[in-house]
C-alpha positions as YAML, in Angstrom:
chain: A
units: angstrom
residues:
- id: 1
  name: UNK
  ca: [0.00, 0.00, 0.00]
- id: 2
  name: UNK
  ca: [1.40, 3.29, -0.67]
- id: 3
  name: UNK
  ca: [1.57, 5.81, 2.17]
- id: 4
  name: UNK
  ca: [2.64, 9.12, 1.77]
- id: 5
  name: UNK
  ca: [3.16, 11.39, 5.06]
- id: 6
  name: UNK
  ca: [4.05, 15.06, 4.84]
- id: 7
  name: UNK
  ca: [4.78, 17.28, 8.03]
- id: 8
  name: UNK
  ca: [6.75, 20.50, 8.42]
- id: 9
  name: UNK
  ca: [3.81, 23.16, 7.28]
- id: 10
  name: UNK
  ca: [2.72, 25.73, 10.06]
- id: 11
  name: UNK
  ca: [1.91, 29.34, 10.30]
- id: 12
  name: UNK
  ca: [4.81, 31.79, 8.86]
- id: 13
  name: UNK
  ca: [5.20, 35.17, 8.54]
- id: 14
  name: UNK
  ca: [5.24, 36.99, 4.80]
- id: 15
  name: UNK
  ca: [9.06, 36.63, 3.35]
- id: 16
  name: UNK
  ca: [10.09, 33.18, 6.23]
- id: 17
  name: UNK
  ca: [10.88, 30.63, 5.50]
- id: 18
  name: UNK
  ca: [9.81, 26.35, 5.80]
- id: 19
  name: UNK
  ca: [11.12, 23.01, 5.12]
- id: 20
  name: UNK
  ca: [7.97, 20.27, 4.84]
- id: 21
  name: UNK
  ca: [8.91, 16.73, 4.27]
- id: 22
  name: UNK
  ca: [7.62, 13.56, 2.75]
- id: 23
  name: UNK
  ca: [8.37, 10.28, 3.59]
- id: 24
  name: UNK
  ca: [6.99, 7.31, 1.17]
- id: 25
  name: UNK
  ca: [6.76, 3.64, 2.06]
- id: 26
  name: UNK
  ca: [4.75, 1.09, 0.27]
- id: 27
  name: UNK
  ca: [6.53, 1.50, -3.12]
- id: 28
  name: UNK
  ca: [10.24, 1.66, -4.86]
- id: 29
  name: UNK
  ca: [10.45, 5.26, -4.13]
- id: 30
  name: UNK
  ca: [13.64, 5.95, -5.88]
- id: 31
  name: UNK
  ca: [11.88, 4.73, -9.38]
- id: 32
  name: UNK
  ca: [9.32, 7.24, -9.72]
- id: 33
  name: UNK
  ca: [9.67, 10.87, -10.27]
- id: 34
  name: UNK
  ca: [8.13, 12.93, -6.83]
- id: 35
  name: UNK
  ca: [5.90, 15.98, -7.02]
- id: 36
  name: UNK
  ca: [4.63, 18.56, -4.38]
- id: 37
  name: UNK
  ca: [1.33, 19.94, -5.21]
- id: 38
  name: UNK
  ca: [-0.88, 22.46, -3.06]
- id: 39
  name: UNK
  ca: [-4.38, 23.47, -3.11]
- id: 40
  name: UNK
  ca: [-5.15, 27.06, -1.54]
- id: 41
  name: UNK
  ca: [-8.59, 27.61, -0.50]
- id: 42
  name: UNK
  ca: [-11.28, 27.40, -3.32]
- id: 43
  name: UNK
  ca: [-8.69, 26.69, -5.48]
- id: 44
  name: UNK
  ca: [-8.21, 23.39, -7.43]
- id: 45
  name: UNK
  ca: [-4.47, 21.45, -7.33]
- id: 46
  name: UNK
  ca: [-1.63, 23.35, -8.16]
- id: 47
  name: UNK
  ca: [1.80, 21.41, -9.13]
- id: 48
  name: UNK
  ca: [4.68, 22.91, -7.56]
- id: 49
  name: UNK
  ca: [7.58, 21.30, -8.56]
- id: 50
  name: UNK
  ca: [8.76, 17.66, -9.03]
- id: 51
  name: UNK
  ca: [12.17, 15.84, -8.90]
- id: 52
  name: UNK
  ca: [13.51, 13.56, -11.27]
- id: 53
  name: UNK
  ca: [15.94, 11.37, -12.00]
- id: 54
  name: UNK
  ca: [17.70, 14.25, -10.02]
- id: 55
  name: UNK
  ca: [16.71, 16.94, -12.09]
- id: 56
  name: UNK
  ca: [14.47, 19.43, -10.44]
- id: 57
  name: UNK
  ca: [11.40, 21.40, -12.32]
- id: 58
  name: UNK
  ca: [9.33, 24.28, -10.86]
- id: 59
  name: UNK
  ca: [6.20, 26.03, -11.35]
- id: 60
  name: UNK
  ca: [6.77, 29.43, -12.72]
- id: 61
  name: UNK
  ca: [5.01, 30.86, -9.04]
- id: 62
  name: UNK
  ca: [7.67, 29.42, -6.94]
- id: 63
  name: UNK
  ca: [10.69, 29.69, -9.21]
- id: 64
  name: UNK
  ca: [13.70, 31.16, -6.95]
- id: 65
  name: UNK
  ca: [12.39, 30.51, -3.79]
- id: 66
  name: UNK
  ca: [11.20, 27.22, -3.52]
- id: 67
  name: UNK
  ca: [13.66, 23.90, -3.51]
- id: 68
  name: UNK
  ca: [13.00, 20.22, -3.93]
- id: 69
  name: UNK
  ca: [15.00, 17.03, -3.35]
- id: 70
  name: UNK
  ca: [15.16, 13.75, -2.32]
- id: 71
  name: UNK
  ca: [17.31, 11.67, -0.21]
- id: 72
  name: UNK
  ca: [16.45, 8.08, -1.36]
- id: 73
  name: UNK
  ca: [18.08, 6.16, 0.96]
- id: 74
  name: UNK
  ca: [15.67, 7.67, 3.48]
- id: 75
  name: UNK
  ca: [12.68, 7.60, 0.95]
- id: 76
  name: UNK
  ca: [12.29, 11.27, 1.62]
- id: 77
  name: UNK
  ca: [10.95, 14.13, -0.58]
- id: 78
  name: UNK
  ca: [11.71, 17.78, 0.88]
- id: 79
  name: UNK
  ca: [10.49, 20.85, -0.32]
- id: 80
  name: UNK
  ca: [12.39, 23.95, 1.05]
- id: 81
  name: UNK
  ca: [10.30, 27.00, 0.80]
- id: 82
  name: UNK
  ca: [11.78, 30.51, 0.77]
- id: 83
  name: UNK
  ca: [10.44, 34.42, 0.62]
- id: 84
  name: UNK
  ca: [7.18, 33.08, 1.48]
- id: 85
  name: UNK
  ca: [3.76, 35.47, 0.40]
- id: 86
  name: UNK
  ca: [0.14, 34.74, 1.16]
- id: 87
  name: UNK
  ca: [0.35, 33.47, -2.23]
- id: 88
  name: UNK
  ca: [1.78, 30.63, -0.85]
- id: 89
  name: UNK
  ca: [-0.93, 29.77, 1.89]
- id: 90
  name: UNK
  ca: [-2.41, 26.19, 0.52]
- id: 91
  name: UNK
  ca: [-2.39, 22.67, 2.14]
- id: 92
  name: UNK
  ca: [0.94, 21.06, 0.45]
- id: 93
  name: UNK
  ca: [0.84, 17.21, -0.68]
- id: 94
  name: UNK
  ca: [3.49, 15.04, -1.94]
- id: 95
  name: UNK
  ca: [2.93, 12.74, -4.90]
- id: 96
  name: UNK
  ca: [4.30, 10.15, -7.37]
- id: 97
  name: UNK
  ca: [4.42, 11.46, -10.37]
- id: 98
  name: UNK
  ca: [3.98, 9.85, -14.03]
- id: 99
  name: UNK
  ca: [4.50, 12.35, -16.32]
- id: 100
  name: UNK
  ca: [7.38, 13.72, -18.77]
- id: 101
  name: UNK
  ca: [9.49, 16.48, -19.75]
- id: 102
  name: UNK
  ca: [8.45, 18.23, -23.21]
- id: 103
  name: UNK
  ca: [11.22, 19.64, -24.64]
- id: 104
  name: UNK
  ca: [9.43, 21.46, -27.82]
- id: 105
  name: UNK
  ca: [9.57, 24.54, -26.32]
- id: 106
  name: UNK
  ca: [12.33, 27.32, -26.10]
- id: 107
  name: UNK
  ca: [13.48, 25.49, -22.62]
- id: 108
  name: UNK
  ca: [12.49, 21.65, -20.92]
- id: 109
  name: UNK
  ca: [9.39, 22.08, -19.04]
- id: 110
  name: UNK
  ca: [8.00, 18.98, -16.82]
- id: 111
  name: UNK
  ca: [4.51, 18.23, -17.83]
- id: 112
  name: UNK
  ca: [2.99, 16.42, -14.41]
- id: 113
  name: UNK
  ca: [0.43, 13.59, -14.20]
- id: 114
  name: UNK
  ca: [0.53, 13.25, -10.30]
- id: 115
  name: UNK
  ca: [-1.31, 10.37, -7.97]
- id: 116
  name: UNK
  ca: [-1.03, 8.89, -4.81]
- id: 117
  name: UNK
  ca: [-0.20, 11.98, -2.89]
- id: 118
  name: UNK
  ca: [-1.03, 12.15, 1.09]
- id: 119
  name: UNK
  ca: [-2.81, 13.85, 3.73]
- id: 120
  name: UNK
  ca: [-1.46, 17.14, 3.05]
- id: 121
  name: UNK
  ca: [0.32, 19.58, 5.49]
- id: 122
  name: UNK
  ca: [-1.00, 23.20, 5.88]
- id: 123
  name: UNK
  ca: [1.13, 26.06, 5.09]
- id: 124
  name: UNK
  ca: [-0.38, 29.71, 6.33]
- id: 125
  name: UNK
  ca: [1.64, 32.57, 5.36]
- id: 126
  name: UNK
  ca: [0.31, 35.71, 7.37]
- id: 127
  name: UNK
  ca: [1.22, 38.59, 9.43]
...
C-alpha cells in the first residue's frame, strides 16, 4: 500500500521561511519521479515542482524561492520554501508522479500527471 506522510507546514510570517517533508513507504520510491502539489482555498491542485531522476522542475510561481530534493536512501521528498507570500498559503501534498518532460519549447518544461499523494500539510503565510 502506498503511504505518503508530509509534516513540516505551520503558520509563517510573509518573506520566512519552511522546510515540509515527505516520507513514502509502500513502493520503490527511488523509481518514480516525486511531485509537491498544493491546493489554496477554493482553489483546485496546483503542481509545484517535481524531482527527477535528479533533475528538479518548478512552477513558474515558486521559481527562486522554492527547492526540492530527495534523499532516497531515506525515501524522503523535501520541499524547502523561501520568501514566502500569502500566495503561498495552501495545504501542500506530496505525490508520485507519471509524467514527462516536453522539450518542444524554447526550454524543458516537466509536464505532471501526479497520484497517490497524502494527507497534506497546511502552510499559512500571514502577518
Amino acid at each position: 500500500e502506498v503511504q505518503l506522510v508530509e509534516s513540516g507546514g505551520g503558520l509563517v510570517q510573509p518573506g520566512g521561511s519552511l522546510r515540509l517533508s515527505c516520507v513514502a513507504s509502500g513502493f520503490d520510491f527511488e523509481n518514480y519521479a516525486m511531485s509537491w502539489v498544493r491546493q489554496a482555498p477554493g482553489r483546485g491542485l496546483e503542481w509545484v515542482a517535481v524531482v527527477n531522476s535528479g533533475i528538479p522542475y518548478y512552477a513558474n510561481s515558486v521559481k527562486g524561492r522554492f527547492t526540492i530534493s530527495r534523499d532516497d536512501a531515506k525515501k524522503t521528498l523535501y520541499l524547502q520554501l523561501n520568501k514566502l507570500t500569502t500566495e503561498d498559503t495552501a495545504m501542500y501534498y506530496c505525490a508520485k508522479d507519471f509524467g514527462h518532460v516536453d522539450f518542444s519549447g524554447p526550454y524543458p518544461k516537466w509536464l505532471p500527471r501526479y497520484k497517490d499523494w497524502g494527507q497534506g500539510t497546511q502552510v499559512t503565510v500571514s502577518s
